[in-house]
N, C-alpha and C positions, 0 to 999 in steps of 0.2 A: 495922661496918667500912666504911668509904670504900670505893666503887668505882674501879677502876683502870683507865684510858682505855686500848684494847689498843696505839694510837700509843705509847704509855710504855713497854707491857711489850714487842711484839715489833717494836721498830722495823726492824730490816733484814729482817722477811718483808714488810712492810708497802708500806715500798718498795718491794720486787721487784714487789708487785703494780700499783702504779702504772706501772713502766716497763714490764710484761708489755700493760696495757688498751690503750693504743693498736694497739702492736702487730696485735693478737690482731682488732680493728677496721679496720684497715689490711687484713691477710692477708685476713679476711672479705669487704671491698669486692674487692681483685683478684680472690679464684674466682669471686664474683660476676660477674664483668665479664668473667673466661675465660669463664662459664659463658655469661652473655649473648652475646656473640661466637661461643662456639663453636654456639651454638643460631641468630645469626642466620645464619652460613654455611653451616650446614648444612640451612636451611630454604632460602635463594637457592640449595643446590647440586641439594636437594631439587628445588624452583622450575622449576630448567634442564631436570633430569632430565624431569620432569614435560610442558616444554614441548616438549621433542624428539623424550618418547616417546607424547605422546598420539595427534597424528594417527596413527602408525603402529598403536597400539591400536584407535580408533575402527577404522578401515578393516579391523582383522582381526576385526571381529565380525558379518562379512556371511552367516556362515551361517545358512541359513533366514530369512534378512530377507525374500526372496522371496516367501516362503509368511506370515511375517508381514503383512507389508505386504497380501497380498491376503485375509485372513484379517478384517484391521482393517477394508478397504474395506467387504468385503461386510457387514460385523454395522453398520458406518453406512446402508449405503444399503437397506437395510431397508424401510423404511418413509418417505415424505416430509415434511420436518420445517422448515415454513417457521416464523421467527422468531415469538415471540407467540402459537405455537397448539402445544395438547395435545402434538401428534407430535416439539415441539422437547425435550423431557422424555428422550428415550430418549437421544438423541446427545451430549447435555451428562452425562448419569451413565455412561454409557460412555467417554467422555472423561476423566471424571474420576479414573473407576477404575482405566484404562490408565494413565494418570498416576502413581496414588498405587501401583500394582502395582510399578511402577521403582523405590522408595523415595523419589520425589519429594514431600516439601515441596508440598500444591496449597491452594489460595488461590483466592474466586471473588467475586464483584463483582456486584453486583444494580443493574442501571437500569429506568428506566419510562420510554421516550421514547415520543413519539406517531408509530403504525405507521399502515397503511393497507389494507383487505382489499376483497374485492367483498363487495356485500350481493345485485345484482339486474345483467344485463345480456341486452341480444337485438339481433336484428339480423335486419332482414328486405328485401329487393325489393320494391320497389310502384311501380305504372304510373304516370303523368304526372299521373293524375284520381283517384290515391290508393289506388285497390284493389291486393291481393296479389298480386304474383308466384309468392313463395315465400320460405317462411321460411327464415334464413343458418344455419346451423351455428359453434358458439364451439367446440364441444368441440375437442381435440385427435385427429386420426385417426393418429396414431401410437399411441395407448395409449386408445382410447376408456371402457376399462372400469376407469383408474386411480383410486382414490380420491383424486384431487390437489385444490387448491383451484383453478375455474375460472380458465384464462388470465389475467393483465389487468396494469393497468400502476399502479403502487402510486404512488400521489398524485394519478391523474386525477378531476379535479373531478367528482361527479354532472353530468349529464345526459342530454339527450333530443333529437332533432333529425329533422324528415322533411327530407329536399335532395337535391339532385342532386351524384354521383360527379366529382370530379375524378382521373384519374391523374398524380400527381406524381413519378415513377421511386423518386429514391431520398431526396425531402425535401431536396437542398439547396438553396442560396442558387442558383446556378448550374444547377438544374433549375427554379426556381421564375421565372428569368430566360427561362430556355425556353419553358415557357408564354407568360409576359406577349410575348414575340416572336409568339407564335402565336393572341395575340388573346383567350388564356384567361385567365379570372379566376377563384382560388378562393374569393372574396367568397360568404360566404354555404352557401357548398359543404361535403359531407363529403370529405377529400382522404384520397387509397388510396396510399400507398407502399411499396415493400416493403421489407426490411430491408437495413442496410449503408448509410445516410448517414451515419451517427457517433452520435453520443450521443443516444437516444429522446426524450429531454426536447428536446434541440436543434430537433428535428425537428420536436415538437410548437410548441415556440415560435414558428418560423419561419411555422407555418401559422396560427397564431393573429394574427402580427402582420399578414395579408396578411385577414385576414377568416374564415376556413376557420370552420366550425360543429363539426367535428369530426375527429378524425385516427384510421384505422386503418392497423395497421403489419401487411404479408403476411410468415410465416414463409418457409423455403425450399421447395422441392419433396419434402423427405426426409419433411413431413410432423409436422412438429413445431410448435407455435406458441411464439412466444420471449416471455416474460414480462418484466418491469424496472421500474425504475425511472423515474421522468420529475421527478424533482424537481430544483429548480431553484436555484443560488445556492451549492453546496457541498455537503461533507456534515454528518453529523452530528442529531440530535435537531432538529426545526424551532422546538421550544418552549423551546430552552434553548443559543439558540447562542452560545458562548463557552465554558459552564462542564456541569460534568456532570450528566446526567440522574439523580441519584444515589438509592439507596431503591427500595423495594418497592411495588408496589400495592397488594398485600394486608397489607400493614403500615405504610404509608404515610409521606411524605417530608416534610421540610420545605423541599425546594429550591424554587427559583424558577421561576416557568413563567409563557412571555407567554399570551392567549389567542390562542386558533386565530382570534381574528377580528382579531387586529391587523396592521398592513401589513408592520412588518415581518415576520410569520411569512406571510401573504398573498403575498407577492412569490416563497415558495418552491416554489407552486403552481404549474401551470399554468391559464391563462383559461378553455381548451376542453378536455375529455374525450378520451381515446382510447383505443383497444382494441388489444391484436393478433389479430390472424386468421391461419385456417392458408391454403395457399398455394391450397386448392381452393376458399375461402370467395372470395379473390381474385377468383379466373379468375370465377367467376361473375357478379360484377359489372363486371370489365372486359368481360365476352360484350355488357353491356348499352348502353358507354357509343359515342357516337355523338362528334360535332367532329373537328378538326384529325385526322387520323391518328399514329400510336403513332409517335415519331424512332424510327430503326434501331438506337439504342444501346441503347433504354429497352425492346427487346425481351428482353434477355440474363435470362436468370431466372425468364422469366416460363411459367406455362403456357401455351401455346399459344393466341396472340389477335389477330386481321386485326379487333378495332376500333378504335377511337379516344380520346384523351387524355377528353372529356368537353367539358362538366358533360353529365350523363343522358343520354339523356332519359328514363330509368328516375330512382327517387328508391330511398334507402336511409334508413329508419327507425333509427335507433341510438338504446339505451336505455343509461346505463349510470346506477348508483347504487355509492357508497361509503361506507364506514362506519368513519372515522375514531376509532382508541381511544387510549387510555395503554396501552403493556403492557407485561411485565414482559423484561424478556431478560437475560441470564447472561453474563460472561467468566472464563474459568476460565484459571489460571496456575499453573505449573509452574518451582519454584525451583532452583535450584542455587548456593548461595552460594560467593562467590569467599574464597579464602583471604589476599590480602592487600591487596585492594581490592575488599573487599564493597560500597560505594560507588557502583561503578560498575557500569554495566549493560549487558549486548550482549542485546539484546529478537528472539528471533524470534516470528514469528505468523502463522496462518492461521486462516480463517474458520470459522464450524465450522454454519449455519444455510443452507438450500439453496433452489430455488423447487420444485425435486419431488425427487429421490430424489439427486442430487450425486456421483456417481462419477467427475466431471471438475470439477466444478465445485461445492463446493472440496475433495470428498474425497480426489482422489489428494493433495492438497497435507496435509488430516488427517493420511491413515497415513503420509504420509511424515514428518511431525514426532513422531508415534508410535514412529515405526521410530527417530528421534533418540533418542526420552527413554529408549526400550530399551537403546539404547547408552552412552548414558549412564548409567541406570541399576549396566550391568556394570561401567565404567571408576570409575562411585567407589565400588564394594564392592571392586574391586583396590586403593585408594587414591588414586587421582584426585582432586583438588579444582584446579577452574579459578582463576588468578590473578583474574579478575573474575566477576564475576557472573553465568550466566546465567539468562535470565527465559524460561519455551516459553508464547504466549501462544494462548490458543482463545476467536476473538473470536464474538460474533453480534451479527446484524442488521447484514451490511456489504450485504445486497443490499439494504438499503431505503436506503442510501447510505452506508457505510462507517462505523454509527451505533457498534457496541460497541466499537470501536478509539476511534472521536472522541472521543466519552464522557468514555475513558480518558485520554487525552492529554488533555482540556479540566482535566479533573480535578488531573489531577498533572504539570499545565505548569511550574511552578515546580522541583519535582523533577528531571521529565525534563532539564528546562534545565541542570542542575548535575551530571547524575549518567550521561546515557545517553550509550551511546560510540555506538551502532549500530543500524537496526534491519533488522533479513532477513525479507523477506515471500516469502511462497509460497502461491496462491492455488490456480491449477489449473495442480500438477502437472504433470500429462501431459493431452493432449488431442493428441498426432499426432507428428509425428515434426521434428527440428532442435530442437536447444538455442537458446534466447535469455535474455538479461539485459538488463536496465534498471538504472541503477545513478547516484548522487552520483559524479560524477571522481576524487576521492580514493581510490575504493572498485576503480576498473579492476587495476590491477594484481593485487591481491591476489587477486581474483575468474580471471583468468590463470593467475596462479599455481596454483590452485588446482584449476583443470578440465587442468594438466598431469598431473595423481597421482592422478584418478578413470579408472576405464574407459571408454570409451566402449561405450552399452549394445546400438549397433546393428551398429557392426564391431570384428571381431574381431582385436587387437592392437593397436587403437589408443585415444587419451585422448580425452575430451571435447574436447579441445582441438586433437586434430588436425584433427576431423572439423568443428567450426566452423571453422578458418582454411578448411580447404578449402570449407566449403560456402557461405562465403558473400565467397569471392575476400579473405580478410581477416579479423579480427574486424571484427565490428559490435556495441558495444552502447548502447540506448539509452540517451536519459535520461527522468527521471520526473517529468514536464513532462505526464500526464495525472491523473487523478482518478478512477482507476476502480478502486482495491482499497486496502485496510487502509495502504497506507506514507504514502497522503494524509496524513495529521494528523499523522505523525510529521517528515515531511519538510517540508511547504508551511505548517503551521503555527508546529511545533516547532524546524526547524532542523537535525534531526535527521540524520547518514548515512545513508542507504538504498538497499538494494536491493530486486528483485522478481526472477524467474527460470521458466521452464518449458521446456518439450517442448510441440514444435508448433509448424510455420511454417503452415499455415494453420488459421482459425478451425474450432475444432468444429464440426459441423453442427448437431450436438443441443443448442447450448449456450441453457443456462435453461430445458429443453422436458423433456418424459417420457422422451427416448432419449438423454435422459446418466443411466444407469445401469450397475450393477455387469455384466451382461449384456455390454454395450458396450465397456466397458471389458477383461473377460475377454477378448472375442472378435476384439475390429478395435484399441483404441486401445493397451493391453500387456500382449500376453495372457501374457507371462511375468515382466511388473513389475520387467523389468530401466531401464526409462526412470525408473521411481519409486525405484528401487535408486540412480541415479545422480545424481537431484536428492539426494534423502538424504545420501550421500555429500558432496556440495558445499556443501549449506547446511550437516553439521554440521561441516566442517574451516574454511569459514569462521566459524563459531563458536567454535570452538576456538582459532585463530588468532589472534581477536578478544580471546580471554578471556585468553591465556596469552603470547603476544609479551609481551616487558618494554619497548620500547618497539612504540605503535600501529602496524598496518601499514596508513596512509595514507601516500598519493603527492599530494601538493599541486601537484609537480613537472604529475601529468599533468591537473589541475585545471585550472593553465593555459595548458597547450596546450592544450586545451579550449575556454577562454574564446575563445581567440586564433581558435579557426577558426569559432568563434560571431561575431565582431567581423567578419572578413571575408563571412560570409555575412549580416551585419545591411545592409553594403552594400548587394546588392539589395533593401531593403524602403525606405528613406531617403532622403531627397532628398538626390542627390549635394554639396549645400551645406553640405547638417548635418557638422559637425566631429566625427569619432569618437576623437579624440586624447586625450579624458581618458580613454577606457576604455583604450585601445591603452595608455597612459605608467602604467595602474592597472594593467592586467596585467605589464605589463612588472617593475613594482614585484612583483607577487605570485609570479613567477617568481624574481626574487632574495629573496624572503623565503621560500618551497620551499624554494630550494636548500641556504642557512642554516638552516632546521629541518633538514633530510635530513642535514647533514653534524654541528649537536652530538648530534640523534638516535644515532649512529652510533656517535659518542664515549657517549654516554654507556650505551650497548648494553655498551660493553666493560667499563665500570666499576661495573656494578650491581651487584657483590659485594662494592664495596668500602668498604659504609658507610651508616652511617642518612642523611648528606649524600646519598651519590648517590642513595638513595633519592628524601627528597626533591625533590632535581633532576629527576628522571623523573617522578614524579610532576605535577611543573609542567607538562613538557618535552609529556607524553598531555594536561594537559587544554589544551593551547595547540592541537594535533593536533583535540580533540574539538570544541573551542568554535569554531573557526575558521569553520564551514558554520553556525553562529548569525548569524556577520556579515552575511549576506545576508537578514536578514529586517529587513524596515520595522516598525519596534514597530508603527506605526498601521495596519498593515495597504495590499493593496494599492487604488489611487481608488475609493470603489464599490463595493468588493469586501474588507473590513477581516478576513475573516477568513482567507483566504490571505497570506500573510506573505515569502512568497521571493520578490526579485526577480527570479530569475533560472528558477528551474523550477517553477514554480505553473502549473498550466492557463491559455491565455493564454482572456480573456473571450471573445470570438469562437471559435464552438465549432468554426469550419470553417478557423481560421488558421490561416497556412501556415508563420507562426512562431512554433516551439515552445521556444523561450530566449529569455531577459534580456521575460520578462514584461511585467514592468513599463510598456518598451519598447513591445512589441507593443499590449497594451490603448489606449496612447497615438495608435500607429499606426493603429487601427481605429476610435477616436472620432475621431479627425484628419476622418475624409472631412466629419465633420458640421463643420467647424469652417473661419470663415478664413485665408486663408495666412497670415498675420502669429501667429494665435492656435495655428494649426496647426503651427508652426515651433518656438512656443515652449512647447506640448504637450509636442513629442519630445523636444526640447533639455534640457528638465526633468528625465525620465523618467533621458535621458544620462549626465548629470551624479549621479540617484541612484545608478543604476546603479556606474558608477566611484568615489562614496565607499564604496558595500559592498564593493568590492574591494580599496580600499585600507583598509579596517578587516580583514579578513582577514589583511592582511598585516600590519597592527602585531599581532595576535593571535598571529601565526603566530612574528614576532620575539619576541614578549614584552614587548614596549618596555611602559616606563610612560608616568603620566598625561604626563611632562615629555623622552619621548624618551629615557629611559634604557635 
């Protein structure tokens, strides 16, 4: 029998189903697209919810943070845990585990850069014709009996020298001007300064260029000797600068590494040795020195001494040996991925490697990022997840110059460049009493904002913010136009927003010595860990704020009024002929391109629910906000100096200048003396002129505009 085509036998079921399939295809696409729709609204209402209720959540999880936060201190400072040795072992697995206890995502990073330790050092008095006085004391008489690694200053050269004592107050240019008035010459000389000219290395340079055989630095009278760094040229690994020291020693690397005898890793040295001593090691030698008599300023600090500036006529013996290695050091990270812009990054970090026990220095700033991830921790087992990304990072080896951040950033430059909105550094905590910040322009306000809605932790009823306008006739905060903790590379290399922040308007006493411990801390600097409660507080609401605002809370607006009062003070440094009118007509520019972000910002704040477009748009709208503080860096880096990149807040090269913006500028200004007026004119004029295109690249950044001014 023939088969029968069902077309033949039941044409009108046949058809029906023909006009049913589209249909039925159609209806399918629309629930779809209800269903998408109603999932995207209610993940942006989600979103809102999320971002209006976190801060108030963070801040209601302050019970027992108190008792936390001093709890984490003291199980750090424990034991002394300098970077590259045995003792660093305890503070990184406790780190970690704090970490991973929050339900935090941790992730860690292995470098081998080359550190610096003592092997051998002494110090002794001897008479004119060489025989012994008395031999000097290195140890520390605050904590004689500490298992620490002897004093010393990490990168100074081995040597050895018999000479005669100069005192040079406090190492600067302008104390060393002083002498030369007074007939003195440290040619040849060991020179005795105490601490407080500015950056140790500086100090030593300064003596090395004048002739000096050797430099030791006098702690204060409390009795502590200050350790540091003296390396020279920046931070980061000396043998791998640019890219990261990456890989294990004991497992070993394939990166690239200059030798320690090549010039340029030679030039990050210093020429001559030096030590620190404690402040009775001092006195002893000052008892001895004879010349010119002691200026009346250069008595302030000192222990108690009716002699004279020098040289000898006693001699001082200094021994010192180092023992240069590869070693291995650890940065440990702590994730929080963002829910709808995993992409982007708001990076906080602190150091987590000390020179003896670290309870100021960097452990109040540890437990207080501890005391974050705790809160964190609670807020996304409620359901919390931040709109960006946050990254908690635990750096080491920033005391041997801010190597495990560098590292990092040398490493994943490329990334950081396209993806980091921010980063928040917190170093040492608490160390005394008054809040300060240092901060990118963009980042003021918010940072305002912000210490309105904390406590303030020393008077009662009022906010952080009341207690700095009053305290210091104003806010004040700085900018980060030095080099001396973790936001280096991310800022002066990178491009990157940043902050820094602590407790404390004057210097520790104990800082880098035996008497910054948890003791200390309990007893004199907060013995109720309400000052640590309050950093905490600030750096994680501006984390949050950073993560979860739809559009960025950047103020471009206060960037350049910024600039502006930087322009007017560049005045007195310039030869009143030099034209400052392209930076003045560049700002001015950068203020109407502010003002044009802040206002479709605003717009499009209101419209964010309404669309995979507005999406979009926002999305552009943050990375025009983010990328904008990239415009100020010189791809080639600055003259001389190629691995600082910001024109404007990079450490100026002159370590004792008196101007601390538009870089660039400045360095120009200070090679200037060596130069003639025709050459010296067109030094600055140069500089001027860079200066002013980074500011108006800012400002096409900040418009959007394209290649053609669109």
């Amino acid at each position: 029998m023939r088969s029968i085509s069902p077309l033949k036998l039941k044409p009108s079921i046949t058809r029906s189903r023909h006009l049913l399939l589209p249909f039925s295809f159609l209806l399918l696409f629309l629930l779809l697209l209800l269903y998408t729709v109603y999932n995207s609204l209610t993940s942006k209402t989600a979103s809102l919810a999320y971002a209006t209720s976190s801060p108030t959540l963070f801040l209601s999880l302050s019970t027992s943070a108190n008792a936390s936060i001093s709890h984490d201190l003291r199980s750090l400072t424990l034991r002394p845990h300098v970077a590259g040795t045995p003792g660093a072992a305890s503070t990184t697995s406790f780190v970690l585990s704090r970490l991973r206890s929050q339900g935090l995502p941790t992730f860690s990073r292995q470098y081998s850069p080359l550190l610096s330790f003592p092997s051998h050092s002494s110090l002794s008095l001897h008479h004119s014709n060489g025989s012994l006085i008395a031999p000097l004391s290195l140890s520390e008489p605050a904590d004689p009996n500490a298992i620490l690694l002897p004093p010393y200053h990490a990168y100074s050269p081995s040597g050895k020298t018999l000479a005669p004592a100069v005192y040079a107050n406090l190492g600067r240019e302008q104390d060393f001007q002083t002498l030369d008035g007074l007939g003195v010459r440290v040619n040849g000389c060991v020179v005795l300064v105490r601490k407080g000219g500015g950056y140790r290395g500086g100090v030593v340079a300064r003596a090395a260029e004048r002739g000096a055989k050797a430099v030791l630095i006098a702690g204060g009278s409390d009795g502590g000797v200050e350790r540091g760094t003296v390396i020279l040229g920046g931070p980061g690994d000396p043998l791998t600068p640019g890219w990261g020291a990456i890989g294990s020693v004991i497992q070993g690397s394939d990166v690239e590494r200059l030798q320690v005898a090549a010039e340029e890793v030679r030039r990050r040295f210093p020429t001559i040795p030096s030590m620190p001593v404690a402040a009775v090691t001092a006195a002893e030698i000052l008892r001895t020195l004879g010349g010119p008599p002691l200026p009346h300023k250069w008595k302030e600090g000192l222990v108690e001494s009716e002699g004279g500036v020098g040289p000898g006529p006693a001699l001082v013996n200094f021994t010192y040996s180092e023992e240069k290695r590869v070693a291995e050091i650890q940065d440990i990270f702590g994730m929080i991925r963002g829910r709808e812009e995993p992409d982007r990054y708001i990076i906080l970090g602190n150091h987590r490697d000390a020179w003896t026990y670290g309870a100021v220095d960097p452990h109040s700033g540890t437990a207080t990022l501890l005391e974050i991830a705790r809160r964190f921790g609670v807020m996304l087992q409620s359901g919390w997840r931040p709109r960006r990304t946050i990254i908690l990072c635990s750096w080491d080896a920033e005391e041997f110059g801010m190597i495990g951040s560098t590292e990092w950033v040398e490493e994943n430059l490329d990334n950081l460049h396209s993806k980091a909105v921010a980063y928040l550094n917190v170093d040492c905590a608490v160390q005394g009493v008054g809040f300060n910040a240092a901060t990118t322009p963009q980042l003021d306000k918010l940072l305002i904002d912000i210490t309105k809605k904390v406590k303030d932790p020393d008077v009662e009823g009022k906010t952080v913010y009341d207690t700095w306008l009053s305290a210091n006739g104003g806010i004040s905060i700085e900018r980060l136009s030095r080099a001396d903790s973790d936001f280096t590379g991310f800022l002066h290399h990178a491009g990157i927003p940043s902050l820094d922040m602590y407790y404390g308007n004057v210097e520790f006493a104990g800082y880098h010595t035996a008497l910054d411990s948890f003791h200390w801390m309990e007893t004199q600097g907060d013995p109720l860990f309400h000052r640590h409660l309050a950093i905490a507080e600030i750096w994680g609401l501006l984390a949050i704020r950073l993560a979860d605002d739809v559009i960025l809370p950047f103020d471009y607006q206060s960037y350049a009024s910024q600039l502006e009062e930087h322009v007017h003070a560049l005045r007195d440094f310039v030869d009143e002929k030099l034209s400052l009118e392209s930076i003045h007509a560049a700002i001015k520019d950068l203020h109407s391109a502010a003002n044009y972000a802040f206002t479709e910002g605003q717009k499009l704040e209101l419209q964010h629910s309404s669309g995979d477009y507005a999406t979009l748009r926002i999305r552009a709208m943050n990375d025009r906000l983010m990328l904008a503080e990239r415009s100020f860096l010189q791809e080639e880096g600055l003259d001389g100096r190629h691995w600082f990149r910001h024109l404007l807040y990079s450490p100026p090269e002159d370590y004792e200048s008196k101007l601390t913006f538009f870089t660039s500028i400045a360095d120009a200004i200070s090679r200037s003396k060596r130069y003639k007026e025709s050459k010296k004119r067109f030094a600055i004029c140069h500089q001027i002129w860079l200066v002013a295109r980074a500011i108006r690249r800012a400002s096409q950044v900040l418009r959007g505009e394209e290649l053609f001014g669109g």
